[in-house]
Every structure is written in structure tokens, then in C-alpha cells.
N, C-alpha and C positions, 0 to 999 in steps of 0.2 A: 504493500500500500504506500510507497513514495510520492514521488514526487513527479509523477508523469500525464498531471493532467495537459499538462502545456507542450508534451513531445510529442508529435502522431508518430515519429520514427518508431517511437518506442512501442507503440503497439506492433508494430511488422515483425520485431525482432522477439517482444513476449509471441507473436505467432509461431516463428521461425523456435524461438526456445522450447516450444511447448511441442512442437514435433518432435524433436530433437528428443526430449524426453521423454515423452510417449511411445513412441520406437524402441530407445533402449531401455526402456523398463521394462517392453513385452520382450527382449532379447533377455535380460538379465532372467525374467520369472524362468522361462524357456530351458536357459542354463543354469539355472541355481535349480531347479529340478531335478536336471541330468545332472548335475556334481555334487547336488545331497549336500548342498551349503548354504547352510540359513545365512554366514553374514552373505552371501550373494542375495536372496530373499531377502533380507531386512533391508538393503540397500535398495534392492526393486521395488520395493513397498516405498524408501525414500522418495525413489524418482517418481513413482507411481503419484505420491502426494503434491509434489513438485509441478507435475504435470496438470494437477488439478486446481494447485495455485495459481499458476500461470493459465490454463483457460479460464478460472474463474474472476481470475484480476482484467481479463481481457473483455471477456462479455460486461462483467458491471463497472469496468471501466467505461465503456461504450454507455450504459445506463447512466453511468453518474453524470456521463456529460450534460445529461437533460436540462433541460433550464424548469425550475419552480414553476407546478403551475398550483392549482385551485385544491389539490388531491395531495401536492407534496409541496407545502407552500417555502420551506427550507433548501428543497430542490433534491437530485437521487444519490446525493454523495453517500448516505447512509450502507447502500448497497453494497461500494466497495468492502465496507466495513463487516459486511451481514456475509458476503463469500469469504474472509477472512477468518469468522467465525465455523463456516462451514467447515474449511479446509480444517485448520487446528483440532475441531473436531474426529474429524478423518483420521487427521496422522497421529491423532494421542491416543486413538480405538487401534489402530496398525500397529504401534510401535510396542502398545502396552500387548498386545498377542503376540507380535515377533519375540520379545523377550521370555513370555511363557513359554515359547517353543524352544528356545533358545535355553530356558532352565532346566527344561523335560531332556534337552539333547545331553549337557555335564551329565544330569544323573545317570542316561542311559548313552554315553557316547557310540552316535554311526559316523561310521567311516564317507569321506568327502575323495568326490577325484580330483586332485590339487591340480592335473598336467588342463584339464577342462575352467576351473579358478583363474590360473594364469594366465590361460588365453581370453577373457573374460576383461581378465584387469588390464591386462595391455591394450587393447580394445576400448576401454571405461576412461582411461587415460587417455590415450589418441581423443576419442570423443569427445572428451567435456575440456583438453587444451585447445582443441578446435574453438571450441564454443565461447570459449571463455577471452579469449583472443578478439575473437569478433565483436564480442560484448564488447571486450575493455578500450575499443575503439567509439564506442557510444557514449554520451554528452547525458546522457536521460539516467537522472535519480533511479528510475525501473530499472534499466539496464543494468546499473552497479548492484542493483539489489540481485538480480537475477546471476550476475555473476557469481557475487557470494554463495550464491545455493552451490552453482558451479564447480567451484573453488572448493568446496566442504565436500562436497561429490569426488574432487579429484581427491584429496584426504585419502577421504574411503578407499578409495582403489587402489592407490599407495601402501593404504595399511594391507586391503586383497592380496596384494599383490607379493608382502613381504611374508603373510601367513603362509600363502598357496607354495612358494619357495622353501618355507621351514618345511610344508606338510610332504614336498619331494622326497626331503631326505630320509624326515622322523613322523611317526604317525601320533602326532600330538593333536587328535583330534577336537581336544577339547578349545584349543586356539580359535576355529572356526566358529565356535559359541560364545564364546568370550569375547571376540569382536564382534559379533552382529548386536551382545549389549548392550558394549560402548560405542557402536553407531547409532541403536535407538535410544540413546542415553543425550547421545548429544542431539538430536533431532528433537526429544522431548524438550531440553532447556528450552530450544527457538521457542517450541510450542507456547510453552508455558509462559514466554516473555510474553510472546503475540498475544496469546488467550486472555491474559491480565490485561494486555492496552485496551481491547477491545470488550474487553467486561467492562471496564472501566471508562469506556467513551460510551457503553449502553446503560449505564447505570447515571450518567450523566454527571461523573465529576467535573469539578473545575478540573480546568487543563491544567496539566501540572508542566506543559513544555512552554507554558506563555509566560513571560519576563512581565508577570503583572507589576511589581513595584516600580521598575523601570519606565513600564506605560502610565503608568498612575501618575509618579514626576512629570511624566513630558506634557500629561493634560493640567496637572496642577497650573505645571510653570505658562501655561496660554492667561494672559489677559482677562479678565475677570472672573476666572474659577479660585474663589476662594476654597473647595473640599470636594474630594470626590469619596461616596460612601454607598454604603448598601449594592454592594460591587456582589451580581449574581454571575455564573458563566457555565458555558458545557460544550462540548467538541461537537461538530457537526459529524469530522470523519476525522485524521490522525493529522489532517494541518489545517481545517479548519473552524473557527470558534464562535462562538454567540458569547456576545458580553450582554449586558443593561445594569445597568448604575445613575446614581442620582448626582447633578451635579450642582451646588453653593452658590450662587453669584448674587452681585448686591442688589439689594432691592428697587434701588431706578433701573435697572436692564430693563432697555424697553426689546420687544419680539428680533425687531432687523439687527442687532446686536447679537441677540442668541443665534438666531438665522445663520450670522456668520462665525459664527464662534461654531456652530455644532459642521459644517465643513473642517473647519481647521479641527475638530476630535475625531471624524471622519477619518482624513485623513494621518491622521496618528493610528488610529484602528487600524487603517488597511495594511500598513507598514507592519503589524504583528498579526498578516493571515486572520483578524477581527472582520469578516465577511457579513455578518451581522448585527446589528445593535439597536439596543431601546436605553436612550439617553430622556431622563426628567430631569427637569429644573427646574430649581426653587430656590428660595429668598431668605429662609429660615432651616436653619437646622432639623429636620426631624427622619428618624429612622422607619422605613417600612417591612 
């Protein structure tokens, strides 16, 4: 969920990533069947999720662009937010199964074809430096994002790649349980960060990435705001915010004076992604 409302490039290349990933995740399931190795499955299950991120950042990216009508008067940014949730979903139901299979496998270890593993990771490697390559030629906040998945993907395959090599020589099967863990181990963290942002923007906290004290100075220090108080706020989607606050001014302000005064708060708002706002004004102090 970056920062790619403003790139259309970006959507071509979340296209282009999400084949990419779709592909080699039904390759992966394919051979992680024939070589009896969960971490190759726990990794397909990654890209599998990966796959669904990226379609799904792509369609309700396309949604969010909607402009507010009568039905969504905020507008469909939400959406991104709502396939976010879906995905994290997905991958914390995958990841917490891969490891139960993954625990079932120590207690009762089967044997993996490592020479099938290695051809796999070499392959996993080629793939996703291609991709990643191409990515890191992209300008679009999505693109860096999608890299990282990338990037975390090649990891993995690195790690495939060193196990399937130990499992050549020695039959340490239990290695190949052991990593597929600590892949859905770290896959869970993302999860878990993501899950939280997006609890957290449905439950409608104040944002906690908005330099509110910072924007509160810059409207104080405007021309007749003597206080700014009763400061509500909530994320629309992960950049951006609805504020409403009341703001002090002295009691001669006549209208064409607020008139311009709530422009120049305007404009202070838009500079902090504040897409939104219900600004009151009043003459005496009082709290609502």
C-alpha cells in the first residue's frame, strides 16, 4: 500500500510482478511436491501470497482511484486498505499451516531430493534477480515495495539453496523443516506489522505517522489563531488523513478574514497528506 497513486508505470510492473509470481509459485508447489520439501512449499505458499498482494493492490488500486461520490463520500481509498487486510489474512492462515506441517515433519522426518531443491533455487535466484533488477530501475514507492518482497524471496532461495547443498552430502533432513519455519516466521512478522497498520486505520486511530505538533505550530504561528484545540483525526488509507479541530481567533474577525485564513490552514493541511478537514471557529474558548 505505498505510495503509487501518482505512478501509472507502477501499475504495469505490479502486473508484470504478479505474473512473475504466479508462474513461479505454481512451479515451486509442482516441485516442492516432487522433492518432498516443505521449505520449497512454505516459500510457494510465500509467493503464492505475494501474488495475491500484488493482484489485489492492483485491482483496488484501480478502485481507489475513484473520485467520492454520494455512496463513498471520503472516496474508495479504503479498498486498498480492505485487500490488505484480505491478503495478511491469507498469509497468517498459510504460514501458521506451513509450520504445523513443518512441526509434524522434525517429529516424523521424510527424506527430500536435494539434486530437484537445487535446481529449484538456482532457478528462484535467476528469477526474482531478474525481477528485482527491473524493479530497482523504477521511481514508484510500489515498485521499491515490490522489490523488497523480491529481495526477501531471493533470501529464501539462498538459504534453499545452501540446505539442498548440505542435504547432497549429509541427510540432515531435518534442515528442510527448520527453514521452511524460519521463512514462515519471517513472513508472519510483515504480516503482523501490516495487520496492526490496518487494524489500526479500521478502528480509526489518530494517525500516528502525522507530525501533528509540528502542524499545530505552523497553524498557531498564521495570523490571528490565537489556539488550536479539540484536535479529532483518522487515516483514510496509510497516507491519507481527516483532521477537524476548532480554531481561537479574536472576537472582531469578521467572515472574509477567516475566509482567508482557513486557505492558508488548507494549505498547511495538504503539505501533511490532511486530504480532508472540518475546521470551526470561534471567539471564546470552549471545549467540545
Amino acid at each position: 500500500m505505498g505510495d503509487h497513486h501518482h505512478h501509472p508505470s507502477g501499475s504495469k510492473n505490479i502486473l508484470i510482478a504478479f505474473f512473475l509470481n504466479a508462474i513461479f509459485a505454481v512451479i515451486e508447489l509442482i516441485g516442492g511436491y516432487y522433492t518432498n520439501s516443505v521449505a520449497i512449499m512454505s516459500d510457494a505458499l510465500h509467493d503464492f501470497g505475494d501474488s495475491l498482494a500484488l493482484l489485489f493492490s492492483y485491482f483496488s488500486e484501480k478502485v481507489s482511484q475513484k473520485e467520492a461520490d454520494s455512496t463513498f463520500t471520503f472516496g474508495y481509498r479504503r479498498f486498498s486498505v480492505l485487500s490488505a487486510l484480505i491478503n495478511g489474512g491469507i498469509l497468517l492462515t498459510g504460514s501458521i499451516f506451513v509450520i504445523y506441517e513443518a512441526i509434524q515433519r522434525i517429529l516424523a522426518p521424510e527424506a527430500v531430493k536435494p539434486e530437484g531443491m537445487l535446481g529449484l533455487a538456482i532457478l528462484g535466484i535467476i528469477v526474482n534477480s531478474v525481477a528485482a533488477y527491473r524493479l530497482s530501475k523504477d521511481d514508484g514507492m510500489n515498485a521499491k515495495m515490490v522489490m523488497y518482497h523480491l529481495l526477501e524471496d531471493l533470501l529464501g532461495w539462498f538459504a534453499v539453496l545452501i540446505v539442498s547443498i548440505v542435504l547432497l552430502f549429509k541427510p540432515w533432513f531435518i534442515l528442510d523443516s527448520i527453514l521452511s519455519i524460519l521463512i514462515s516466521l519471517i513472513i508472519l512478522r510483515g504480516v503482523y506489522k501490516n495487520l496492526l497498520k490496518v487494524g489500526m486505520i479500521f478502528l480509526q486511530r489518530f494517525p500516528s505517522d502525522l507530525e501533528m505538533s509540528e502542524l499545530k505550530n505552523k497553524i498557531e504561528s498564521l495570523e490571528l489563531v490565537e489556539d488550536l484545540h479539540a484536535i479529532k483525526g483518522w487515516s483514510i488509507d496509510d497516507e491519507t488523513y481527516y483532521l477537524r479541530f476548532h480554531v481561537l481567533v479574536p472576537e472582531n474577525t469578521v467572515i472574509k478574514e477567516l475566509d482567508v485564513l482557513k486557505v492558508k490552514i488548507k494549505e498547511i493541511l495538504e503539505a501533511y497528506n490532511v486530504k480532508y478537514s472540518t475546521i470551526e471557529f470561534e471567539s471564546q474558548h470552549c471545549e467540545y
